[in-house]
mmCIF file of the N, C-alpha and C atoms, coordinates in Angstrom:
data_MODEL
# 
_entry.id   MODEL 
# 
loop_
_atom_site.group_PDB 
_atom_site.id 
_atom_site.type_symbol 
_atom_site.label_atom_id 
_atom_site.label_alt_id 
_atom_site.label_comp_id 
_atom_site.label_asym_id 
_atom_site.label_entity_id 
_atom_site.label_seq_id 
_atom_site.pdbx_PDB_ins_code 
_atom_site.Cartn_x 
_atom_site.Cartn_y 
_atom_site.Cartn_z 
_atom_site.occupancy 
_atom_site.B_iso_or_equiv 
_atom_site.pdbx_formal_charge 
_atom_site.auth_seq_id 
_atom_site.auth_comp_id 
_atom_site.auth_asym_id 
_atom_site.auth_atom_id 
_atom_site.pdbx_PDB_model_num 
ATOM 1   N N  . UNK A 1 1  ? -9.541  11.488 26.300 1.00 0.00 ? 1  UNK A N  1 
ATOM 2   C CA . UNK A 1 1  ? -8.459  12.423 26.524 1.00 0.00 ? 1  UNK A CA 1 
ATOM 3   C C  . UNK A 1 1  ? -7.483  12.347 25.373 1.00 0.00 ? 1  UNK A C  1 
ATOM 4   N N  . UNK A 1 2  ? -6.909  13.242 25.395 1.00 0.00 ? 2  UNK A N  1 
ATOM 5   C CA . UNK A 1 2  ? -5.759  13.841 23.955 1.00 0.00 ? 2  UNK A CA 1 
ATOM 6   C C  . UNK A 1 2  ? -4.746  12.271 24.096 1.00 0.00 ? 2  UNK A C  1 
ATOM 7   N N  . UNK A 1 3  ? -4.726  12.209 23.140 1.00 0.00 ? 3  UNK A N  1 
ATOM 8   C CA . UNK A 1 3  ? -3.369  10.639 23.113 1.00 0.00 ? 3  UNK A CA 1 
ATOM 9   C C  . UNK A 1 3  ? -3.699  9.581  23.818 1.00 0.00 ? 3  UNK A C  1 
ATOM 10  N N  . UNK A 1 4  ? -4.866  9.317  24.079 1.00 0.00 ? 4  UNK A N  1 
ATOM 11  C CA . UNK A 1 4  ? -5.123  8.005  24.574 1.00 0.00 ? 4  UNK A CA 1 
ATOM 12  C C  . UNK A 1 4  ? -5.922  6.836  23.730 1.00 0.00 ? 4  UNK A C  1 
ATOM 13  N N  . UNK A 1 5  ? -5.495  5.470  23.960 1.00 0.00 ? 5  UNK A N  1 
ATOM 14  C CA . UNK A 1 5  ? -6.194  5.196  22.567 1.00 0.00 ? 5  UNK A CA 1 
ATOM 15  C C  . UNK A 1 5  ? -6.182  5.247  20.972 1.00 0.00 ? 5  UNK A C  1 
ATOM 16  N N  . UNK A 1 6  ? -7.593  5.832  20.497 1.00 0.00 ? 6  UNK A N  1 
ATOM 17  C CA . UNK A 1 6  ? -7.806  5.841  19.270 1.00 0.00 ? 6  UNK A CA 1 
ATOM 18  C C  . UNK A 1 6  ? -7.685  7.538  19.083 1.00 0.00 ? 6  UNK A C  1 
ATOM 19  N N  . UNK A 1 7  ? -7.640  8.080  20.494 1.00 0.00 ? 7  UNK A N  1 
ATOM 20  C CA . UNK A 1 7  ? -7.973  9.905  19.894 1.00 0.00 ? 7  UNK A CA 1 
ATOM 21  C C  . UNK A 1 7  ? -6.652  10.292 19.169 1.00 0.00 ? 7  UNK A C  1 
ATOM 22  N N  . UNK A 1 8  ? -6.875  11.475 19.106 1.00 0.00 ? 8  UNK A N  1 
ATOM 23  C CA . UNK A 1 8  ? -5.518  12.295 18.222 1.00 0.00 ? 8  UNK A CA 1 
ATOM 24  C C  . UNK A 1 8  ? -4.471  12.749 19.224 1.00 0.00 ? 8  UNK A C  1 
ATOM 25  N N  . UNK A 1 9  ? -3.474  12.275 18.766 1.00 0.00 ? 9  UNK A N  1 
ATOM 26  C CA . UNK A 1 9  ? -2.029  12.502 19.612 1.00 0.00 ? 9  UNK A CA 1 
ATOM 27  C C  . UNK A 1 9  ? -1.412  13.817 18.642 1.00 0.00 ? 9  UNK A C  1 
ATOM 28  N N  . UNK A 1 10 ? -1.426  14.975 19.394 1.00 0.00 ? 10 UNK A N  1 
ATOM 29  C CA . UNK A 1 10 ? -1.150  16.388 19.126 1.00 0.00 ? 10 UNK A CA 1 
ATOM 30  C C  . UNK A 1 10 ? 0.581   15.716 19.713 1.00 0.00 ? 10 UNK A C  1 
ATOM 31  N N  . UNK A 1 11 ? 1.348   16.266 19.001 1.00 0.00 ? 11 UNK A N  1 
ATOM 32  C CA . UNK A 1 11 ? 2.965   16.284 19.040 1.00 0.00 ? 11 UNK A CA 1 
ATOM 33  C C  . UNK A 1 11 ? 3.240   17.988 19.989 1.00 0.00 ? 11 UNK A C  1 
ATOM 34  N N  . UNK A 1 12 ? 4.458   17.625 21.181 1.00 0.00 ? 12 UNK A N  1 
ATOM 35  C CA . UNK A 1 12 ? 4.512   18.654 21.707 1.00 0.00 ? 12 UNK A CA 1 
ATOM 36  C C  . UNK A 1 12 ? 3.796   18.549 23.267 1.00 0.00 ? 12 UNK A C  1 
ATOM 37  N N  . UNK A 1 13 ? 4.484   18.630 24.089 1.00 0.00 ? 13 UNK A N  1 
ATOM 38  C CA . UNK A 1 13 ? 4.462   18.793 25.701 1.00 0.00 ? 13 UNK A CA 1 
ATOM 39  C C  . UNK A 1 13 ? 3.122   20.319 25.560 1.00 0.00 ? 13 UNK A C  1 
ATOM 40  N N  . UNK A 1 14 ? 3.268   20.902 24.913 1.00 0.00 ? 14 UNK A N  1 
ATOM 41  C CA . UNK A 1 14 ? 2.362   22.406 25.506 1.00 0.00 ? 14 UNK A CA 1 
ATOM 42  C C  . UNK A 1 14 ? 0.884   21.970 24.818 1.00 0.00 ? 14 UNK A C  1 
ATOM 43  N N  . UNK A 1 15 ? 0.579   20.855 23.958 1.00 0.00 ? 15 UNK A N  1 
ATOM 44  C CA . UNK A 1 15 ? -0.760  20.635 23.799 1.00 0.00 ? 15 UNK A CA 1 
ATOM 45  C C  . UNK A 1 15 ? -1.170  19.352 24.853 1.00 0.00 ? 15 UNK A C  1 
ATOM 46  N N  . UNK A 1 16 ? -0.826  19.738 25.879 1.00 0.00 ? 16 UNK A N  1 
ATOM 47  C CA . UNK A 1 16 ? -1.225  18.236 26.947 1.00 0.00 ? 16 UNK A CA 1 
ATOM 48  C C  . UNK A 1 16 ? -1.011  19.134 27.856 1.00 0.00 ? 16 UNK A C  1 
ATOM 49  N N  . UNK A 1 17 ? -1.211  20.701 28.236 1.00 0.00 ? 17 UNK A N  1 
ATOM 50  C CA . UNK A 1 17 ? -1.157  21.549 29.249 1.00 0.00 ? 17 UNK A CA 1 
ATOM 51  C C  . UNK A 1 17 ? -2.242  21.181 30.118 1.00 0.00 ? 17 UNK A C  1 
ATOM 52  N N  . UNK A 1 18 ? -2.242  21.193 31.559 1.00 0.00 ? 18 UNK A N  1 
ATOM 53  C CA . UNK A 1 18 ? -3.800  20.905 32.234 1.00 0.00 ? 18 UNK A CA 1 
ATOM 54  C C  . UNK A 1 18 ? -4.905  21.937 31.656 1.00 0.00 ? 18 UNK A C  1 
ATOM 55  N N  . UNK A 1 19 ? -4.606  23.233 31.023 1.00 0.00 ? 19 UNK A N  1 
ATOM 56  C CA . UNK A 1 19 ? -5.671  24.104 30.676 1.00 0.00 ? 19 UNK A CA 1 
ATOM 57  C C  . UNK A 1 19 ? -6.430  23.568 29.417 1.00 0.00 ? 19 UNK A C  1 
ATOM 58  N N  . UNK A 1 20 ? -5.522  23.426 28.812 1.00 0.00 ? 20 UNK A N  1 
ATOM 59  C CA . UNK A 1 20 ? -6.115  22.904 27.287 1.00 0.00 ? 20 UNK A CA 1 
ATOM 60  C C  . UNK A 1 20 ? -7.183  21.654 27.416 1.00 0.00 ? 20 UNK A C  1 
ATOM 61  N N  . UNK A 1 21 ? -6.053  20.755 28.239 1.00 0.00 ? 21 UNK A N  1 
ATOM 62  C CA . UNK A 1 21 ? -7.172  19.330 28.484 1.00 0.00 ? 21 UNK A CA 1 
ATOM 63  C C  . UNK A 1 21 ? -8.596  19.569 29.479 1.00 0.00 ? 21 UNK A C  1 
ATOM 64  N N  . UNK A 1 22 ? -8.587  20.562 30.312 1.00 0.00 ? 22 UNK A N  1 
ATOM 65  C CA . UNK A 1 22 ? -9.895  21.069 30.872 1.00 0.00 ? 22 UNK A CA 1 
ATOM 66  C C  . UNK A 1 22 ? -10.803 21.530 30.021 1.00 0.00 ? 22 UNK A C  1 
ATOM 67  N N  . UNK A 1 23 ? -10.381 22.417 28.788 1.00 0.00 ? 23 UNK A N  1 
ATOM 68  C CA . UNK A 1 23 ? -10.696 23.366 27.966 1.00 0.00 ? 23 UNK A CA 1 
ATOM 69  C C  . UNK A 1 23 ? -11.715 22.074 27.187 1.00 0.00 ? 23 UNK A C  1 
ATOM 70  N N  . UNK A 1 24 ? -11.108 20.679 26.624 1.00 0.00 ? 24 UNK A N  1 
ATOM 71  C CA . UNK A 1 24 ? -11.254 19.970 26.154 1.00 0.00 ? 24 UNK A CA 1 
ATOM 72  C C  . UNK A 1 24 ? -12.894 19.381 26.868 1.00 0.00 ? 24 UNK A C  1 
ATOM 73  N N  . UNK A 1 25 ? -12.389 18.898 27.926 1.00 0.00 ? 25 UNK A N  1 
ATOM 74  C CA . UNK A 1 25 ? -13.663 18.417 28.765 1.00 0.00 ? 25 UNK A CA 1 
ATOM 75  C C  . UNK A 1 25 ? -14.892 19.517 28.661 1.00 0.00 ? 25 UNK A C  1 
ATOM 76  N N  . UNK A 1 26 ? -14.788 20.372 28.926 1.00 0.00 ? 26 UNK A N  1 
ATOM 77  C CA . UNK A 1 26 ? -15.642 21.524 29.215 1.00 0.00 ? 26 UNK A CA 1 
ATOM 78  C C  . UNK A 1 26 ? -16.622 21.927 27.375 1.00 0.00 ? 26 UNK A C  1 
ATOM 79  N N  . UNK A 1 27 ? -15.222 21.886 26.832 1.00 0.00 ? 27 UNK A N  1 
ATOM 80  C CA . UNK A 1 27 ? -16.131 21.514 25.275 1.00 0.00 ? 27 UNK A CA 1 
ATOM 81  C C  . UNK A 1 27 ? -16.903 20.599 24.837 1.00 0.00 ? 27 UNK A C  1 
ATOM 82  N N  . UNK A 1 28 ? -16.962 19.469 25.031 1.00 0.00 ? 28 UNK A N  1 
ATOM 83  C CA . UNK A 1 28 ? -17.391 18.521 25.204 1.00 0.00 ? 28 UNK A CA 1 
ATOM 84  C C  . UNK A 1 28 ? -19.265 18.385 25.799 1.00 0.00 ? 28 UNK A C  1 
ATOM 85  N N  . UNK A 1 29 ? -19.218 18.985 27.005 1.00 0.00 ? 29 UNK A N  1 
ATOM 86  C CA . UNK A 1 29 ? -20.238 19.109 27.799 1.00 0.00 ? 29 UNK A CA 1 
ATOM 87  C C  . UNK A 1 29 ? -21.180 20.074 27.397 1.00 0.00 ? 29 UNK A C  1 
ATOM 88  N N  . UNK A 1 30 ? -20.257 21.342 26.662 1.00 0.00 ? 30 UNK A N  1 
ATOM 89  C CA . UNK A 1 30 ? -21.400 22.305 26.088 1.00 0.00 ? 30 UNK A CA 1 
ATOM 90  C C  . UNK A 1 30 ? -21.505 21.796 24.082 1.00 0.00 ? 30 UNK A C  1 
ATOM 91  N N  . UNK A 1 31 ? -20.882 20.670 23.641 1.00 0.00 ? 31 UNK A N  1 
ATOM 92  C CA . UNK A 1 31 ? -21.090 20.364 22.475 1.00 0.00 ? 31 UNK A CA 1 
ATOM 93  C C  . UNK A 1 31 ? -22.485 20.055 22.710 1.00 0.00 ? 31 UNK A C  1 
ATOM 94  N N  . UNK A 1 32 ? -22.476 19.027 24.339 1.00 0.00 ? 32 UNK A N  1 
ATOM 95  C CA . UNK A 1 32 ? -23.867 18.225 24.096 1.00 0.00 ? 32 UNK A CA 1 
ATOM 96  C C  . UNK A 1 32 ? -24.784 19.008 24.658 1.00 0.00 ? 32 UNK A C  1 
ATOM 97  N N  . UNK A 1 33 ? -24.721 19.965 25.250 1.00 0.00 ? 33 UNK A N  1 
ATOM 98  C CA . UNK A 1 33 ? -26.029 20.815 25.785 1.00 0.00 ? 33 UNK A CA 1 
ATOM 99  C C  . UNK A 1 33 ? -26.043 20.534 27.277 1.00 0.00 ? 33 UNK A C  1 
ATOM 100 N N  . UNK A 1 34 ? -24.933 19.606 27.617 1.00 0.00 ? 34 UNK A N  1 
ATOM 101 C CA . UNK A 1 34 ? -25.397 19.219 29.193 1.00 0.00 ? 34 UNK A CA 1 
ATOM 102 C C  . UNK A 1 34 ? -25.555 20.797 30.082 1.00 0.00 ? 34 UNK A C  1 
ATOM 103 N N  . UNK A 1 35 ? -26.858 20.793 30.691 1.00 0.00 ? 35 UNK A N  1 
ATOM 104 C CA . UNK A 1 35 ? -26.832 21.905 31.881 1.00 0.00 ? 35 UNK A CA 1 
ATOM 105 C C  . UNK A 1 35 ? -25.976 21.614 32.975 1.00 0.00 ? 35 UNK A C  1 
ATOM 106 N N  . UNK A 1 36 ? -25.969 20.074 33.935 1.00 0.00 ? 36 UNK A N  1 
ATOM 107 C CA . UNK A 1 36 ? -24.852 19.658 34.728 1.00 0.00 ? 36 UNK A CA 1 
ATOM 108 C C  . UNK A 1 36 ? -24.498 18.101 34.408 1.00 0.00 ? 36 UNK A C  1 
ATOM 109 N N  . UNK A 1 37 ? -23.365 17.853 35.176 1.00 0.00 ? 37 UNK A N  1 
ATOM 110 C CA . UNK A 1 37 ? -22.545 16.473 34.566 1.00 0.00 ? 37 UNK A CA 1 
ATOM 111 C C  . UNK A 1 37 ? -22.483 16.414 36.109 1.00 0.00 ? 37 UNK A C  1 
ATOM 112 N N  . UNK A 1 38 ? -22.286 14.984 36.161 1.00 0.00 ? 38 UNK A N  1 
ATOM 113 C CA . UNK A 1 38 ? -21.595 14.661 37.181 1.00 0.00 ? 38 UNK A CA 1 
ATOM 114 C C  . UNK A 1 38 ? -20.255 13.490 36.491 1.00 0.00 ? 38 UNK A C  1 
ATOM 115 N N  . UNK A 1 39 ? -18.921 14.355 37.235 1.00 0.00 ? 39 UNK A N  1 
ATOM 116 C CA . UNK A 1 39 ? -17.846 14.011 36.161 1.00 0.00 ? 39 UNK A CA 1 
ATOM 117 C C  . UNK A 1 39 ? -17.208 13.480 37.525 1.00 0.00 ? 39 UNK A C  1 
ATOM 118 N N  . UNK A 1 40 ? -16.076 11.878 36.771 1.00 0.00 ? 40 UNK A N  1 
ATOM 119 C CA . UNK A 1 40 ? -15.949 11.223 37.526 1.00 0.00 ? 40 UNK A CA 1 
ATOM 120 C C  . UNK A 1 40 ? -14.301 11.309 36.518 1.00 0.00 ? 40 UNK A C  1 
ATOM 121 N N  . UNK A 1 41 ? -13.261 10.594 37.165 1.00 0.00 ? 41 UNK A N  1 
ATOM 122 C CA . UNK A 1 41 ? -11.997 10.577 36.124 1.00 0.00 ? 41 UNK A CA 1 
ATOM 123 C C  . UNK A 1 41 ? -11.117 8.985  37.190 1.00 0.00 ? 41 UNK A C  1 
ATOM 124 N N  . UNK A 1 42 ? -10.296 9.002  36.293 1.00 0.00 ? 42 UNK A N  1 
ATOM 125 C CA . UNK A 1 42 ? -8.946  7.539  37.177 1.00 0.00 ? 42 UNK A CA 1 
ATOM 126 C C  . UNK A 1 42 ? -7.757  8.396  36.485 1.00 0.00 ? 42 UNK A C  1 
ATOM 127 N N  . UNK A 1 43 ? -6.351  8.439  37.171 1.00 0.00 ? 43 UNK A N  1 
ATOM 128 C CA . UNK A 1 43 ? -5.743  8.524  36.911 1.00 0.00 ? 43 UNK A CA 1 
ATOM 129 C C  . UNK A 1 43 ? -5.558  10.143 36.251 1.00 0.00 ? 43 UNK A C  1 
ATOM 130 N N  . UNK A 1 44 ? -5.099  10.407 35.230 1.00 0.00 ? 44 UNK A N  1 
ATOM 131 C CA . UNK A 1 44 ? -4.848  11.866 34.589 1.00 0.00 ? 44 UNK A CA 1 
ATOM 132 C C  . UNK A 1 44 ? -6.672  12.261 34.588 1.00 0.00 ? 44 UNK A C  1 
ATOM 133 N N  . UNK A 1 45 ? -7.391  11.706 34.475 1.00 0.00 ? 45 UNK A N  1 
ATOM 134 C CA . UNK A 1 45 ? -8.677  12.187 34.503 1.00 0.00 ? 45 UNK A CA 1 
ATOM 135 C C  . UNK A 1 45 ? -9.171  12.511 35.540 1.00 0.00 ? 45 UNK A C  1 
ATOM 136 N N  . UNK A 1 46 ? -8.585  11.828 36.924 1.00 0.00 ? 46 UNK A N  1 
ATOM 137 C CA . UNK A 1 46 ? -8.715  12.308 38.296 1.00 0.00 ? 46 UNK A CA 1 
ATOM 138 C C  . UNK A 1 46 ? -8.601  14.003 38.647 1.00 0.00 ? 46 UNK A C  1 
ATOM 139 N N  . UNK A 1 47 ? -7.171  13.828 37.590 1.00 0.00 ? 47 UNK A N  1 
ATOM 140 C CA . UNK A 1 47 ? -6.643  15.514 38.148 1.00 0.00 ? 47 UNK A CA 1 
ATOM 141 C C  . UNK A 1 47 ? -7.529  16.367 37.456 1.00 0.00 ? 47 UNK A C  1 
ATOM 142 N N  . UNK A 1 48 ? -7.757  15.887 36.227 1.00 0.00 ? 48 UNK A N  1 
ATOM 143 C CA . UNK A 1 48 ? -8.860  16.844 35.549 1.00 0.00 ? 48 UNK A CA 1 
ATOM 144 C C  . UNK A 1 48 ? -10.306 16.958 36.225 1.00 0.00 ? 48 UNK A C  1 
ATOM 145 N N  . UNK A 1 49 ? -10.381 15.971 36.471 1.00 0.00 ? 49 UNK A N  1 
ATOM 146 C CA . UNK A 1 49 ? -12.056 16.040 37.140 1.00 0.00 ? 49 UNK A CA 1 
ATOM 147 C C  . UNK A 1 49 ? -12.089 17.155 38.597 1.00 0.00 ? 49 UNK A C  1 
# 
């Protein structure tokens, strides 16, 4: 997820919108070709999942 860790911390409350960070996940899944995921999250990843 955006700013956690080692990833890239985007500056600014409107790039940590729940759409964007869904937008994020969802890219992700069609980078790799997945047909289905079974997606699990803790915490801010909860709400996303």
């Amino acid at each position: 997820m955006r700013g956690y860790n080692l990833s890239d911390k985007p500056e600014g409350v409107e790039n940590y919108h729940i759409k964007l960070l869904i937008e994020d996940i969802i890219g992700i899944i069609r980078q790799f070709n997945f047909e289905s995921v079974y997606l699990a999250g803790h915490d801010w990843g909860g709400v996303l999942s």
